[in-house]
C-alpha positions as CSV (number, residue, x, y, z in Angstrom):
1,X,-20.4,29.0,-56.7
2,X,-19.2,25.7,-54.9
3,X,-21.3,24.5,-52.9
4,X,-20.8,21.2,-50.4
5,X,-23.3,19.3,-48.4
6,X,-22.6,16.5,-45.9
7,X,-25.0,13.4,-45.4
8,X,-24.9,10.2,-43.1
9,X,-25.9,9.0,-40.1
10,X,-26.7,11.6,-36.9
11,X,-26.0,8.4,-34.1
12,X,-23.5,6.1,-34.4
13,X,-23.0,3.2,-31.7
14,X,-19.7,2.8,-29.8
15,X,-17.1,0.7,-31.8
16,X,-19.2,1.1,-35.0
17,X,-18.0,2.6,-38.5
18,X,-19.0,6.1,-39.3
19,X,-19.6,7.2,-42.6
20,X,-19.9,10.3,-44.2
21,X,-20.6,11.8,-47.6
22,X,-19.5,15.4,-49.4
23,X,-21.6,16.1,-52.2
24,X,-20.0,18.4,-54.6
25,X,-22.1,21.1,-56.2
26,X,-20.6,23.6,-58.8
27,X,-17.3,22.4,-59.3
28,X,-15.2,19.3,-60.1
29,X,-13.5,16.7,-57.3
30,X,-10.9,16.3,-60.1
31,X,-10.2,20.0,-61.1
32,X,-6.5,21.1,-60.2
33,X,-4.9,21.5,-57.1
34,X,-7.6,21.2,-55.2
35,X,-7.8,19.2,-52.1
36,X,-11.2,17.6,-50.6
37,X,-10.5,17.8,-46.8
38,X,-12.8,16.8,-43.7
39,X,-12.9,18.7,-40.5
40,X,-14.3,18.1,-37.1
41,X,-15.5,20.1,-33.9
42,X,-16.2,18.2,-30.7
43,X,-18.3,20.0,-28.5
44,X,-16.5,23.2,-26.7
45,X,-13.3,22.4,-28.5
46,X,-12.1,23.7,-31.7
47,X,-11.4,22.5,-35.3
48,X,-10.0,19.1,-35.5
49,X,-8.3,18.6,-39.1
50,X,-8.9,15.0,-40.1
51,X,-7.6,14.3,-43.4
52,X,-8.2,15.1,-47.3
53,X,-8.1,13.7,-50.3
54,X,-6.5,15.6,-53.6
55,X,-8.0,16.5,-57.4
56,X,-5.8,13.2,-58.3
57,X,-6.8,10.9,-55.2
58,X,-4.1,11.0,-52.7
59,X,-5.2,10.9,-49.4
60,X,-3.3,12.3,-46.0
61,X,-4.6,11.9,-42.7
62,X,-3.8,13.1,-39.2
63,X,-1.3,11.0,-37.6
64,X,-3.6,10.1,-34.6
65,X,-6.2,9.7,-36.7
66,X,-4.6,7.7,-39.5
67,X,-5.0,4.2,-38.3
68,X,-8.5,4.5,-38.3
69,X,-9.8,6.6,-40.9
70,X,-10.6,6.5,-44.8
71,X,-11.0,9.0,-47.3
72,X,-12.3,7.9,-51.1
73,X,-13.7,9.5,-53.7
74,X,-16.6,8.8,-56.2
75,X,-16.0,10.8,-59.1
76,X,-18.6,9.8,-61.3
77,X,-21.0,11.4,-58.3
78,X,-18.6,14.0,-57.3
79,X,-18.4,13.1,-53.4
80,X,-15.9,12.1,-51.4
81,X,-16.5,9.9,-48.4
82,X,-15.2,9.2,-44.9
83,X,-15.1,6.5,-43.1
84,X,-14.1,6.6,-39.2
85,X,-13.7,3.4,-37.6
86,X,-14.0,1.8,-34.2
87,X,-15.6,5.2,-32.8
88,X,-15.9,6.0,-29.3
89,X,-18.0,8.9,-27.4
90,X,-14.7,11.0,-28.1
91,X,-15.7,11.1,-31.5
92,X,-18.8,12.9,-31.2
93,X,-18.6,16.3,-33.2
94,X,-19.9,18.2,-35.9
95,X,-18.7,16.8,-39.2
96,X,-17.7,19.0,-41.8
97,X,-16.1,19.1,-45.5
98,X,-14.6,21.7,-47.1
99,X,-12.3,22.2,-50.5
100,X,-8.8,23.4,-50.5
101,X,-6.5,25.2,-52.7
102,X,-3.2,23.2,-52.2
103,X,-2.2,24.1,-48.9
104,X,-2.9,27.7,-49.7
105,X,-6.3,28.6,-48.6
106,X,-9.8,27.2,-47.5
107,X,-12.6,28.1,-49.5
108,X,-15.9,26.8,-48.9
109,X,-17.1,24.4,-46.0
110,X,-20.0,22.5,-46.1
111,X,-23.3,23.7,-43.2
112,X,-21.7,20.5,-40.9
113,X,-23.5,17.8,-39.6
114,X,-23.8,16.6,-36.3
115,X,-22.7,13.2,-35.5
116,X,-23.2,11.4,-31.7
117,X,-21.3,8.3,-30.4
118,X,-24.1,7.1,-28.4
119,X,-25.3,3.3,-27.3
């Protein structure tokens, strides 16, 4: 059983850097094909792919995303991080990771964790 738990911050300030962390539980960052992905919801809208990083540390992003965003990876911990720059209110959501098969299927998600852009 995979499991994957999110940690960081809960408030941000405007034009900070939010970072998160996925904690991998029960299997492998590395472990072929899958992909590490993160995943947003802003309040009453729906899910917001962000980006992901593969089993061999490629990273893809959303195009309107991509010129502020990281992924990395830590594999001697088994996490994978993100790292949203220059935030505004609009990027107040609940944060989640999950873990890919290629571009097959989603399998598990992480609970989520609420983040607010707040001064």
């Amino acid at each position: 059983q995979v499991q994957l738990q999110e940690s960081g911050p809960g408030l941000v300030k405007p034009s900070q850097t939010l970072s998160l962390t996925c904690t991998v539980f029960g299997g492998s960052i590395t472990t072929k094909y899958y992909y590490w992905t993160w995943i947003r919801q802003a309040p009453g809208k729906g899910l917001e792919w962000m980006g992901r990083i593969s089993y061999n540390g490629n990273t893809y992003y959303v195009p309107s995303l991509k010129s502020r965003s990281s992924i990395s990876r830590d594999t001697s911990k088994n996490q994978f991080t993100l790292q949203l720059r220059s935030v505004t209110p609009e990027d107040t959501a609940v944060y989640y990771c999950a873990r890919d098969y290629g571009t097959s299927y989603t399998d598990y998600w992480g609970q989520g964790t609420q983040v607010t852009v707040s001064s």
